[in-house]
Structure formats: C-alpha cells, structure tokens
C-alpha positions in Angstrom: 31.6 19.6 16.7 31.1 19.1 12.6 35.3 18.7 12.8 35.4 15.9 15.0 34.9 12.4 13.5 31.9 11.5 13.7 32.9 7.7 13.9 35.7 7.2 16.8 38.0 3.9 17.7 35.6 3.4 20.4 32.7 3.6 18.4 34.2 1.1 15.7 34.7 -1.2 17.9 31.9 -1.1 19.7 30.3 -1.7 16.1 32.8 -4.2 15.0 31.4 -6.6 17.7 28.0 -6.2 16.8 29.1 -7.1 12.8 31.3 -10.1 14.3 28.1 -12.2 15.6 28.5 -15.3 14.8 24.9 -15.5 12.7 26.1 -12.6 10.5 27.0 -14.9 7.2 27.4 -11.6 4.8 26.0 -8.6 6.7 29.3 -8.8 9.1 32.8 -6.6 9.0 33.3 -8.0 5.7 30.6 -5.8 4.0 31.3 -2.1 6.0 34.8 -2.8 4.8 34.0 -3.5 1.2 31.6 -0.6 1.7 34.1 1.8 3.4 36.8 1.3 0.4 33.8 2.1 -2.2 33.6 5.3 0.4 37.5 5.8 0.3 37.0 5.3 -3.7 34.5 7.5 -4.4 35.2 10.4 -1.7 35.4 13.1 -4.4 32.2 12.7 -5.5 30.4 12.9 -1.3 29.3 16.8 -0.4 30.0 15.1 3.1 32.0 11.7 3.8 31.6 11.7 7.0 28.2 11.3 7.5 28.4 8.5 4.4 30.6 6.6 6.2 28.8 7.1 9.4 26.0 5.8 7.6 27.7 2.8 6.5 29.4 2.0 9.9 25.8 1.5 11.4 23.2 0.4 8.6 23.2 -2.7 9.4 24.5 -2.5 13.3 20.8 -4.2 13.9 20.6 -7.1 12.2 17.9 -9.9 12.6 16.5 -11.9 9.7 13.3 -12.3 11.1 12.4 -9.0 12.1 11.0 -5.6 9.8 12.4 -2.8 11.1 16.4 -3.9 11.5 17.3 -0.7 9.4 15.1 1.8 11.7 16.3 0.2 15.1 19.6 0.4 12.9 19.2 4.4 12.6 18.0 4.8 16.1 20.8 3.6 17.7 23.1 6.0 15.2 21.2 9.1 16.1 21.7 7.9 19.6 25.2 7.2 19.4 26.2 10.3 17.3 23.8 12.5 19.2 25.9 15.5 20.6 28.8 14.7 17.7 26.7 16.0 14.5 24.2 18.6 14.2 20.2 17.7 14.5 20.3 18.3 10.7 23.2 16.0 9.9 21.6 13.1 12.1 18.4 13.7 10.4 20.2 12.8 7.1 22.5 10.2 8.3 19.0 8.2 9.9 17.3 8.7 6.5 20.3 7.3 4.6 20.2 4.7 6.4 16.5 3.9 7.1 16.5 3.9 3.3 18.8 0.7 3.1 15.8 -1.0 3.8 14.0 -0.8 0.2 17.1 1.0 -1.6 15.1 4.0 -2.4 16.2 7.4 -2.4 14.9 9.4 0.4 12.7 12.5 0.4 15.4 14.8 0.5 15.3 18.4 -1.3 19.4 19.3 -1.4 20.6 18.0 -4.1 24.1 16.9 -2.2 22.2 14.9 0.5 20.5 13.2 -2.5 23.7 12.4 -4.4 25.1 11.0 -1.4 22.3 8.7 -0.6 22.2 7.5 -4.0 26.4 6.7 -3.5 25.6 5.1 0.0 23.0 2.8 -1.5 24.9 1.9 -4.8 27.9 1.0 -2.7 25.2 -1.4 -0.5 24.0 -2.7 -3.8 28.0 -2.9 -5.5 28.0 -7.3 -4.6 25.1 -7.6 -6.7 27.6 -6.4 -9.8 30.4 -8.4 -8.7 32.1 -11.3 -11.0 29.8 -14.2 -10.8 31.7 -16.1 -8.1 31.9 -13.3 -5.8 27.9 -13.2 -6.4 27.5 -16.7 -5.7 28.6 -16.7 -2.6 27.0 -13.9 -1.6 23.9 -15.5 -2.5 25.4 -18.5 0.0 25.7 -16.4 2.6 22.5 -15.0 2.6 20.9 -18.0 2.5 22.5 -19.2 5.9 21.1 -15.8 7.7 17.7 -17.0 6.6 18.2 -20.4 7.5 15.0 -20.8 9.1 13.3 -20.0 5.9 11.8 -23.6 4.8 13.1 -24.1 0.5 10.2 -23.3 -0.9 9.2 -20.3 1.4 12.9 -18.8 0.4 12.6 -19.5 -4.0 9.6 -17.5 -3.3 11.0 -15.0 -1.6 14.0 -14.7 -2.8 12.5 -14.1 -6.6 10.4 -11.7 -5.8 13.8 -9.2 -4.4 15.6 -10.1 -7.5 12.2 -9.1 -10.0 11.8 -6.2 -7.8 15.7 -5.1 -8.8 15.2 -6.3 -12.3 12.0 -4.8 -13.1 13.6 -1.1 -11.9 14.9 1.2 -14.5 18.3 1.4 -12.5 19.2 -0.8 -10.3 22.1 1.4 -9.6 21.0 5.4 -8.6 24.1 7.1 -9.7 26.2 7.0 -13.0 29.8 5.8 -11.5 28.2 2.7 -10.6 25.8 2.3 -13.5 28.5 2.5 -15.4 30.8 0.3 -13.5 28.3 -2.6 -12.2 24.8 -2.4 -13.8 25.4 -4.9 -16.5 27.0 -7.7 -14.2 24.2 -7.1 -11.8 21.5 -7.7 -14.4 23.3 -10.9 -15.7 23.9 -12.1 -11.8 20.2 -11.1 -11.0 19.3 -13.1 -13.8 20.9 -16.0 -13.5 20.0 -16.4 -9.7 16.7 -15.8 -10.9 16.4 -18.4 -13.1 18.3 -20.5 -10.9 15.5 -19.9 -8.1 12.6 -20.5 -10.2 13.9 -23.8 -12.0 15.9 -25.9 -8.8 17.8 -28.5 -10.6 
C-alpha cells in the first residue's frame, strides 16, 4: 500500500480539471506545477515525497474566494480520495499539511520529519511571493481577478493586512533553503505591494 503512488493518472486528472476552472486566475495547474518542480528540486531534503506532493496535488483542489474553509474541504476530499492508498497516519499528516495552507503555519506535529516537510510544503506555496518583481506582479494580478467581487477599497484593506501579517513574522519562509533563496525578494515584493496598496496612485 505505502509503495504505490499515492497520486495516480486518474487522480491527476481528475484534479487537473478541478485547477482548469475557468475562475482560477493563479490557484490553477500553473501553481501545482511550479509547486511540484520546487518538490522535484528539493526531494532530498522530504523524509517522505509522496505525501508532499500528495499534499500539493490537492491543497487547493477546493477553491472559492468567498468561502473560509476551502483548505479543510480541500483536505477532506484528499483523505477521501487517498483513503485505502496511505495509512490512517500518513492521511492524518497529509490533511494537516494541507489544512495548514490556510494561515501558513506549521502544524502541531511532534516528528521532527513531518515538521520539516510541512515547513518545505508551505515555503514552496509561499516561493511566488520571492519571485523577480514581474513574476510578483502578476501574481498580485491574478489574485485580484479571483476576488473580483471585492469592491477597491474592501480589497487595499484586505489585502494590506496579508502582506503586514507576512511582514511582521520573523520568517516568512519556515526553512533555511528557501530563506536563503527567497526571503529577501519576498520582503522587498511585500513591500512594495504594500506601499502600493496603501498609497493608490
């Protein structure tokens, strides 16, 4: 059971639809893939890739900008999906990965592994936010168009207070590899959004 991949073609594509809807401006294909390469990247440093990339393949497989709880519908349907392909144990880990995309905090876990790969799971969510500042921009773009229904003002508000929330954190970034490799541009992309949010032209 623990050899078998946890994610098969069937499962991909039934998940590739659900990321192809056509109101999925950024959290579509585009982002498990950039995701799944970061996994590929950084496999040597996952006590279990499978379940990480499991993870990734369905954080966001529930995705609705008005609603709260897109990231625990999001882990519901994995454990239902995966449910007789992993253990009780690795579904437990693989829902609280992903249920933690939803404030990119590290869950409660004790083993240090399942801890390490969380943190890797939700650096690799948070890698745009280091990206060169075109990249970032239209990000930023394509968020705005999934919260389209936000009125301006509603959104600058918003909008700020995720960016202060990220700035305001010791690390916005949980592990060193990606510390090392995006924390910097992050802060100078947060910042300038920021800025850009609370002073419209």
């Amino acid at each position: 059971m623990e050899n078998e991949p946890l994610i098969d073609e069937a499962l991909k594509s039934e998940l590739s639809a659900l990321y192809q809807a056509a109101d999925r401006h950024y959290h579509g294909l585009a982002h498990i893939q950039a995701m799944l390469a970061l996994a590929a990247e950084y496999r040597h440093l996952l006590d279990d890739p499978q379940a990480v990339e499991a993870a990734i393949w369905f954080h966001d497989a529930i995705y609705d900008s008005r609603a709260k709880d897109n990231e625990a519908k999001s882990a519901e349907l994995a454990e239902k999906r995966l449910a007789g392909r992993a253990s009780p144990h690795r579904l437990t880990r693989i829902a609280a990965m992903i249920n933690a995309t939803a404030t990119h905090q590290l869950p409660p876990f004790h083993d240090e592994n399942a801890l390490n790969d969380a943190a890797l799971l939700l650096d690799m969510d948070l890698a745009i936010l280091g990206a060169e500042p075109a990249v970032f921009d239209a990000y930023e773009k394509a968020v705005r168009l999934e919260y389209g229904w936000v009125e301006e003002p509603m959104w600058r508000a918003g909008r700020a207070a995720v960016l202060k929330n990220f700035l305001a954190r010791p690390h916005i970034f949980g592990s060193e590899p990606f510390r090392q490799r995006y924390e910097a541009q992050a802060r100078k992309n947060l910042s300038r959004s920021l800025q850009a949010l609370q002073n419209p032209a």
